[in-house]
C-alpha positions as a printed Julia matrix, in Angstrom:
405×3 Matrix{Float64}:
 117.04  100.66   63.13
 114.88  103.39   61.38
 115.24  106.94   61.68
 113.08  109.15   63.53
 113.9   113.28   64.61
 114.78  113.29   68.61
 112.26  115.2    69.96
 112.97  118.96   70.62
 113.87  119.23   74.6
 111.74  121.39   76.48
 111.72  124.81   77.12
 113.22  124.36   80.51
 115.98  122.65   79.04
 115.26  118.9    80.85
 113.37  116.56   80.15
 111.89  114.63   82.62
 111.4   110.65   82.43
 109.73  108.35   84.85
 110.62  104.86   85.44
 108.85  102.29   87.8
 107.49   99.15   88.59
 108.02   96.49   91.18
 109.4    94.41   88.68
 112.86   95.47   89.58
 115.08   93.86   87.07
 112.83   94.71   84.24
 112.87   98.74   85.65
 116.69   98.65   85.82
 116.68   97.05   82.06
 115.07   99.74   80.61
 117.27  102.67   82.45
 119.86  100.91   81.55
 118.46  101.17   77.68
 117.81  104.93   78.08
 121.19  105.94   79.2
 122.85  103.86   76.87
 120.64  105.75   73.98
 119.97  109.48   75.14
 123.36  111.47   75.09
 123.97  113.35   78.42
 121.21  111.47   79.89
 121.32  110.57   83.94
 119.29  108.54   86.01
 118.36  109.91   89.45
 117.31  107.15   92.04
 116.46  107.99   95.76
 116.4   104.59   97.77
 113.66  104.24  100.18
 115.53  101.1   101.95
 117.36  103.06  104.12
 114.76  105.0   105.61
 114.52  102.65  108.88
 118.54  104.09  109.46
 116.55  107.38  109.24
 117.82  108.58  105.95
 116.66  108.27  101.92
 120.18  107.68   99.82
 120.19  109.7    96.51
 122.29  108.42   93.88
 122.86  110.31   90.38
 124.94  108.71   87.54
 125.43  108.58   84.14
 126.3   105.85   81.66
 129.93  105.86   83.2
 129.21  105.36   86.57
 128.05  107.34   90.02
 128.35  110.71   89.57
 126.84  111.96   93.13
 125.58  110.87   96.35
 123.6   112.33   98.94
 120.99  111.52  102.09
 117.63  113.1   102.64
 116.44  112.67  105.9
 113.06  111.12  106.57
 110.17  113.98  106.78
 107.27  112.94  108.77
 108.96  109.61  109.13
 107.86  109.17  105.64
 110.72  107.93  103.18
 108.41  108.75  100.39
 107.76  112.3   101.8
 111.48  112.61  101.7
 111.57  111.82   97.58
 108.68  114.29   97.19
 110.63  116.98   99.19
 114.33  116.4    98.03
 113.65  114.97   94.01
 112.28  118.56   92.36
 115.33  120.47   94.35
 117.67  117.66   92.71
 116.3   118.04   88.77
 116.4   122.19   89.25
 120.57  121.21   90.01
 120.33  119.14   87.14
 119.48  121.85   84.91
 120.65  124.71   85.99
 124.32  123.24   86.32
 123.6   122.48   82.53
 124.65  119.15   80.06
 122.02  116.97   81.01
 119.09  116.33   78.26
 117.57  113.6    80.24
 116.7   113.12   83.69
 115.71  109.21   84.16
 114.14  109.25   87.63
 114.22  105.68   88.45
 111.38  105.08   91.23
 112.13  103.05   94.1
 109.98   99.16   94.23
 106.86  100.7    95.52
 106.39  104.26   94.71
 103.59  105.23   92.19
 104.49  107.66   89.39
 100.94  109.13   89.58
 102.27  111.39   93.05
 105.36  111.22   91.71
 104.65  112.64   88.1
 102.59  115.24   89.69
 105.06  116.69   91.94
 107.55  117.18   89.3
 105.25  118.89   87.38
 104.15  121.2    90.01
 107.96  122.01   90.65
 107.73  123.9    86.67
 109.43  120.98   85.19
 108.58  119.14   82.19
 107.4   114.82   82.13
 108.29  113.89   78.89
 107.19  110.44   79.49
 105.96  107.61   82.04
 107.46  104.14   81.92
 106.42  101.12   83.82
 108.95   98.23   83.45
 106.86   94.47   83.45
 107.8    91.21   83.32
 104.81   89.71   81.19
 105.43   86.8    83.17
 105.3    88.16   86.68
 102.12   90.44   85.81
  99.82   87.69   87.53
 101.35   86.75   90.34
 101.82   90.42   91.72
  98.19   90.91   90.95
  97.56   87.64   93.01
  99.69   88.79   95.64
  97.67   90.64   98.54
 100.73   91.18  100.97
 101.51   94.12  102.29
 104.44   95.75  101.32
 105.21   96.25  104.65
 105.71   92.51  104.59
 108.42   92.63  102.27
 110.25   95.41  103.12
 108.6    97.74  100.4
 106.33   99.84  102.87
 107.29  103.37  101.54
 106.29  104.79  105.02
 105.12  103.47  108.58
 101.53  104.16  107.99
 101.78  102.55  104.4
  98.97  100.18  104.53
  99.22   98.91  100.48
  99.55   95.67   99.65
 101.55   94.51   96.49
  98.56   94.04   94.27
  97.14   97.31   94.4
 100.27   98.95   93.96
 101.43   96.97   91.07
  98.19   97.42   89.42
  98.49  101.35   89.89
 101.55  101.6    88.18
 100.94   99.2    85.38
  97.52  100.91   84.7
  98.66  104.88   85.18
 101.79  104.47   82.38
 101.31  105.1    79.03
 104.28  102.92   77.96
 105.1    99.51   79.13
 108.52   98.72   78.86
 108.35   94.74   78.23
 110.93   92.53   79.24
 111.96   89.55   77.39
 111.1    86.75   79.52
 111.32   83.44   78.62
 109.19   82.02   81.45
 106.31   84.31   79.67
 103.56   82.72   77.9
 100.47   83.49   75.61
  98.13   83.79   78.8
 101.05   85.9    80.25
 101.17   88.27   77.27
  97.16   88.35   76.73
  96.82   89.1    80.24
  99.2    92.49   80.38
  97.21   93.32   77.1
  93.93   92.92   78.3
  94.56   94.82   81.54
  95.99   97.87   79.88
  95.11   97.86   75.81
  95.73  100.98   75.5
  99.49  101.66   76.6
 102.11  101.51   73.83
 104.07   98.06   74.46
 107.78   98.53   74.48
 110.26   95.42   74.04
 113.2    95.63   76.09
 114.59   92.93   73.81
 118.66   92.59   74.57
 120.6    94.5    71.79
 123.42   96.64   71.47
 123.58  100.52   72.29
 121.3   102.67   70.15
 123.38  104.4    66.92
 124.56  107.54   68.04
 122.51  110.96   68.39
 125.12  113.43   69.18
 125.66  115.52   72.46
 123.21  118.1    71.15
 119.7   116.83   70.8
 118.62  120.09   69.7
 120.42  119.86   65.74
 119.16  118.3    62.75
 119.4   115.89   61.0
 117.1   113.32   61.89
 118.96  110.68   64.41
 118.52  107.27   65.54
 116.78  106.32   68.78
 115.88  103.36   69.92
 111.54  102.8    70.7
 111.83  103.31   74.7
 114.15  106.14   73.92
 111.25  108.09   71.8
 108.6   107.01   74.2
 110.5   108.82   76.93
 110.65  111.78   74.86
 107.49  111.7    73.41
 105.17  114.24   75.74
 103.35  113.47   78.37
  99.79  114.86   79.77
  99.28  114.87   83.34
  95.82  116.19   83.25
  94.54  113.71   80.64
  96.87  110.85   82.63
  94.72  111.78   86.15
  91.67  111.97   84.06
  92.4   108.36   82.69
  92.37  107.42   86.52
  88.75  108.62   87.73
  86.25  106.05   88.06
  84.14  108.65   86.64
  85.63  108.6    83.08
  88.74  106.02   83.29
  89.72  104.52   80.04
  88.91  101.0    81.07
  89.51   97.71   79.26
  86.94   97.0    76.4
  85.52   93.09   76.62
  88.04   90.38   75.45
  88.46   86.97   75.3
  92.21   85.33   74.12
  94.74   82.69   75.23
  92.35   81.85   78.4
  91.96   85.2    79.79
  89.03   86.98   79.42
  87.81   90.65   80.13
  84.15   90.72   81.39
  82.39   94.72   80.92
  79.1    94.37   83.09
  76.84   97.86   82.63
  73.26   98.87   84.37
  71.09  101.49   84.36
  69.88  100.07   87.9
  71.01  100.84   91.29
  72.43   98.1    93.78
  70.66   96.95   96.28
  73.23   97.49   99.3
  72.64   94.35  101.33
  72.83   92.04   98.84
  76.09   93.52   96.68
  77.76   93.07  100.58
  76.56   90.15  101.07
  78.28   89.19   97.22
  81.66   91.0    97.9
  83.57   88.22   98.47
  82.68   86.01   96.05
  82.73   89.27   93.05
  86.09   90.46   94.86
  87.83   86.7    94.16
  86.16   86.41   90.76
  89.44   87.82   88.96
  93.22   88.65   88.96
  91.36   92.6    88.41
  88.26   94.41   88.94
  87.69   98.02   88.88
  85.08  100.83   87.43
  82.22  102.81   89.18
  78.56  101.8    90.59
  75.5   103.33   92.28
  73.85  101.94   95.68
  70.26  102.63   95.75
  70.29  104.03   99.35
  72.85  106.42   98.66
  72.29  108.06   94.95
  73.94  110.75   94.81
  76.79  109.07   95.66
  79.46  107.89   92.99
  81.33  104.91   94.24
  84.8   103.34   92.99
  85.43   99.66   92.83
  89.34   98.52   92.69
  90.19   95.13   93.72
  93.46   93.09   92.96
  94.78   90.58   95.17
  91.66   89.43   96.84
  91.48   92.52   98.19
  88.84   94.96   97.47
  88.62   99.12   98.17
  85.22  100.82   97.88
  84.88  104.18   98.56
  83.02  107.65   97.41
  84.28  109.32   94.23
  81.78  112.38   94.94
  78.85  113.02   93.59
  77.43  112.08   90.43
  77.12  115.18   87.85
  73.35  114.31   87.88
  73.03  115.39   91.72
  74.83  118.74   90.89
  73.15  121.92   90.71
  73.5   123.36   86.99
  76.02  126.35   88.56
  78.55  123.58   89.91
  78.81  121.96   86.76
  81.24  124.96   85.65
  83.87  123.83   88.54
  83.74  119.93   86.54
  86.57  119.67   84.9
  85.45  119.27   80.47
  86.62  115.34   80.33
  84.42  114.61   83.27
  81.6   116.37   81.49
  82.4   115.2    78.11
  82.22  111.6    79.29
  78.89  111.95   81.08
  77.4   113.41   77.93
  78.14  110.62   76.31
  76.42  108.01   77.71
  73.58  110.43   79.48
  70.38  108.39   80.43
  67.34  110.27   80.6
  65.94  109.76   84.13
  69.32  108.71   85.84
  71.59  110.76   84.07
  75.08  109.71   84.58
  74.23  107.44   87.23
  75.63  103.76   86.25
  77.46  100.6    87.15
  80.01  100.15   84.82
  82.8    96.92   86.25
  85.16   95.16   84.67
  86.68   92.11   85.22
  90.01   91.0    83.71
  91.4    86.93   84.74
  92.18   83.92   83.32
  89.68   81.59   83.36
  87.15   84.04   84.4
  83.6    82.58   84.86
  81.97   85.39   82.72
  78.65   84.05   82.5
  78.52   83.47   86.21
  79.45   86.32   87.36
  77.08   88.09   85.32
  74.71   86.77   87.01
  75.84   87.09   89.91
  76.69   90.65   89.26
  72.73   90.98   87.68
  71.12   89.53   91.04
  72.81   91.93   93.2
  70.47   95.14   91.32
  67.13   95.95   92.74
  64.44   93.83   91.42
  61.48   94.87   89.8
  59.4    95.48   92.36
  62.23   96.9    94.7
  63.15   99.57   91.54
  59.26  100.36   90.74
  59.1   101.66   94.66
  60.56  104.05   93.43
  63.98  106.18   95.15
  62.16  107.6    98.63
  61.88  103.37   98.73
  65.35  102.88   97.74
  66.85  105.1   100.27
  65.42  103.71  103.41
  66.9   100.26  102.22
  70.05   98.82  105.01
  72.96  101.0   104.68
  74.84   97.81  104.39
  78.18  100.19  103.26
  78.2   102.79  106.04
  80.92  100.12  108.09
  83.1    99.88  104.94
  82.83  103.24  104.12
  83.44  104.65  107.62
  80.04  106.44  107.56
């Protein structure tokens, strides 16, 4: 294995690791790889199956074994309300009692590290690193699956109206790092697929080996030790600003066009507004058109009006993102935060300004061609865009049901 320098810990003395994903066996691989490679590591786990006895179980341990138990009862009747409230109390014992480098918080099935990676944050403690465990060869069929959790026992509250799809694809798309389990039943459309849907997060094998050489019980003094790849990537730093950022429809780092292995990633842009009874009338047919869609668009009746597309699982959610920086006065541009406004500079269009549709479509055997035309006959014709946007905005307000208007 080669050498690398473990990472200085932070200034408040823990660092702070996230680990999710519904693919379970793969998530308990790679803490399992973590505390077998970070001296005076320990994972932290609350488990949100209790919660219809009335109770979240908490359940700290090391590589030797359970270490400490506890129950935090439901708040709200929320089980996930009950991590948010009892996990930042939990790492402050962790540190201040001392010996522990490493906190692994190992997220229940559902739970997104997004909230979860926020709240520790807020709580003055430092992420080091986010880590969604996959199964390359699972990847599509939780993206095809639109049950909700609820269905299955993963509902992280009784209001919790997410299906398996969406969630999966949150956590697989907020992570930098993928930690990749070695699955035989993956294949080349398996593999292409997780790469196409998030090409920019570092790919980590959790290939079965032997504990990481030895780092000492003090991460803080040189020499240079040996880690193993997750181990670094949970060290490595971790932005939650630039990570939230990542997520707005407004400047999301989305997949670039691709075609490998039989999947294909379709990027479909215009500088043309919607016209809002016929992009209803096409929902179904664009919302089925692949394992994942997502991005931003702009309805002609309402232009001011920045919309977010995210569909997985046959399933689609549309709903306002605010307003476009082009509807802003200059004074409120001040209270955008600089990535927003960076990213609208970029691709700034004279007349519309940031107003777009940017979608993209990731699937196997995606049907690009037809769907960009499909996609294409959904904009405002000619005629309809000369009229001009007094015109445009007495058009149906075919959204207002969706959108709860």
């Amino acid at each position: 294995m080669p050498e690398f320098p473990v990472p200085e810990p932070p200034a408040s003395g823990l660092a702070v690791v996230l680990v999710g994903g519904l693919h379970a066996d793969a998530r308990r691989a790679a803490v399992a790889r973590l505390l077998a490679d970070v001296p005076g590591s320990v994972v932290l786990h609350h488990d949100l199956s209790t919660a219809a006895a009335g109770t979240v179980v908490r359940t700290v341990r090391d590589a030797t074994g359970v270490l400490d138990t506890g129950r935090a009862p439901l708040v709200n009747d929320c089980a996930c309300c009950a991590l948010r409230e009892d996990l930042v109390p939990e790492l402050e014992r962790l540190r201040d009692a001392g010996g522990t480098r490493l906190a692994v918080v190992e997220l229940w099935d559902s739970v997104e590290p997004k909230a979860m990676a926020e709240v520790v944050a807020a709580g003055g403690l430092t992420v080091t690193g986010v880590i969604t465990a996959v199964d390359p060869a699972l990847v599509l069929p939780y993206l095809a699956n639109g049950d909700d959790l609820a269905d299955g026992g993963l509902a992280a509250a009784a209001t919790d109206q997410r299906t398996v799809a969406d969630t999966f694809a949150r956590q697989l798309e907020y992570a930098p790092v993928l930690a990749v389990a070695d699955s035989p039943e993956a294949d080349d459309e398996d593999r292409e697929l997780l790469a196409q849907l998030h090409p920019t997060a570092r790919q980590v094998p959790l290939t079965p080996q032997g504990p990481a050489e030895p780092a000492g019980d003090d991460l803080t003094v040189p020499p240079p030790r040996l880690l193993s790849p997750l181990a670094r990537a949970a060290l490595a730093g971790f932005d939650i600003e630039a990570a939230a950022a990542a997520q707005h429809p407004a400047c999301a780092l989305l997949p670039a066009e691709a075609d490998a292995h039989g999947v294909t990633t379709l990027v479909w842009s215009s500088r043309r507004p919607f016209h809002p009874e016929r992009l209803y009338a096409a929902l179904e047919d664009l919302t089925c058109a692949a394992a994942r869609s997502r991005g931003r668009f702009w309805l002609a009746d309402k232009p001011d009006t920045l919309f977010h597309w995210d569909a997985a699982g046959g399933a689609l959610c549309v709903e306002s993102a605010g307003p476009w920086l082009a509807s802003l006065p200059d004074a409120a541009w001040e209270m955008v935060p600089p990535v927003r406004r960076a990213a609208a500079a970029l691709d700034w269009h004279p007349e519309h300004g940031d107003r777009c549709q940017h979608l993209v479509f990731t699937s196997p055997g995606l049907d690009r061609d037809g769907l960009a035309r499909l996609l294409d006959s959904c904009l405002l014709t000619d005629a309809e865009y000369a009229a001009g946007r007094e015109a445009w905005q007495r058009l149906p307000h075919a959204f207002d049901t969706l959108l709860e208007v």
